[in-house]
C-alpha positions in Angstrom: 119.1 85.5 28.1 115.9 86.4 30.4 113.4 83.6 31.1 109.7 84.9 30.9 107.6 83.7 33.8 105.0 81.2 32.9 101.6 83.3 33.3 97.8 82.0 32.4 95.1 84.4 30.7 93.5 85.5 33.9 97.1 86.9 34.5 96.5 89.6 31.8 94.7 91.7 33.7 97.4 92.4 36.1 99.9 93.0 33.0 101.2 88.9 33.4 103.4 89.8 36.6 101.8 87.2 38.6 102.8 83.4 37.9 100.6 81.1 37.3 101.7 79.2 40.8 100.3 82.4 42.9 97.2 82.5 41.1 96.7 79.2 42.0 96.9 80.0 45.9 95.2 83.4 45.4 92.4 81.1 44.3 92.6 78.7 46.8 92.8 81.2 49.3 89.8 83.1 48.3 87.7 79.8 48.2 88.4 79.2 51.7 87.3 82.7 52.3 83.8 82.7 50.3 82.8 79.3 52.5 83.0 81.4 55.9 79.6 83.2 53.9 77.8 81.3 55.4 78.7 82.1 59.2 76.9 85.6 58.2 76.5 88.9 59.9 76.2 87.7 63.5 79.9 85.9 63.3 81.5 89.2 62.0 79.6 90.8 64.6 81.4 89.2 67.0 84.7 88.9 65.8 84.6 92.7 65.2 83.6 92.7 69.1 86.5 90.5 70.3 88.9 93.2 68.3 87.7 95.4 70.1 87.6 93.8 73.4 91.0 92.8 73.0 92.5 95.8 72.3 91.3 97.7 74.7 91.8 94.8 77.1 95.6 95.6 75.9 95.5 99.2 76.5 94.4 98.9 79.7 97.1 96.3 80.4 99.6 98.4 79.4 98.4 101.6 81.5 98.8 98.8 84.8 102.2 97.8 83.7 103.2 101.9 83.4 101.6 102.5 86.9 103.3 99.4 87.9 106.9 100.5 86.8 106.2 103.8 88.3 105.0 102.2 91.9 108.3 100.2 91.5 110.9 102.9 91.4 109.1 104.6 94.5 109.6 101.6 96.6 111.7 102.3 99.9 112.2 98.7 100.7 112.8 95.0 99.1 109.9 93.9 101.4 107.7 96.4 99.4 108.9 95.9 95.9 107.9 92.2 96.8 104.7 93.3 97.8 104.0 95.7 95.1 105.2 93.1 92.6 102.9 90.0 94.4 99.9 92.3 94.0 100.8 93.5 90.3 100.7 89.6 89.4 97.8 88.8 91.4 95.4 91.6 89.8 97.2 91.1 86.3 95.6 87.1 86.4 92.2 88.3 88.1 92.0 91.2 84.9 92.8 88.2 82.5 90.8 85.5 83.5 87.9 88.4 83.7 89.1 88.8 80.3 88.6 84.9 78.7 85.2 85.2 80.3 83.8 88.4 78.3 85.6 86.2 75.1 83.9 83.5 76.2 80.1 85.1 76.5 81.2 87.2 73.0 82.0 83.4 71.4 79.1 81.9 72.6 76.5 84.6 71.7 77.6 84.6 68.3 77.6 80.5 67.9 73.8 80.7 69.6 71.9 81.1 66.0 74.5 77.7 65.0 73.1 75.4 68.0 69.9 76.2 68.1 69.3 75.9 64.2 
């Protein structure tokens, strides 16, 4: 014998395959997302620039750790794997601390209209 599901009237419209108990969070979850409204144009803005800075803060990483790899296997010496592999670490912190700063100025621009309401 099959058990039906226990569905509410807003259900219908998706043919009562979704239980009452994800309707429930659906709503929840969709009244968390209204009250970000109010953070407006200039806080997508920014979060649509920290995408982008990230990711092609990521490609770039990625094109260094190829080079990196390819530098490696045309080392001659441990001395110069050691050396290769100091400065690959050294530059990789300087790029990502460079990195949190241009977050940091993207973060803060668009929190401006917020502290100086």
């Amino acid at each position: 014998m099959s058990r039906k599901r226990k569905t509410d009237a807003s259900d219908e419209r998706l043919g009562g395959a979704v239980p009452s108990f994800y309707h429930s969070i659906m709503q929840t979850q969709m009244a968390a997302i209204s009250s970000l409204s109010w953070l407006g144009a200039e806080w997508a803005g920014a979060a649509g620039r920290m995408s982008g800075e990230f990711l092609q803060f990521m490609a770039d990483r990625v094109k260094e750790d190829v080079r990196f790899q390819h530098s490696c296997l045309q080392c001659k010496s441990p001395q110069e794997l050691q050396k290769l592999q100091a400065e690959f670490i050294q530059k990789a912190i300087d790029q990502y601390v460079a990195e949190t700063g241009k977050m940091v100025e993207i973060g803060s621009a668009a929190l401006k209209p917020f502290r100086d309401a």
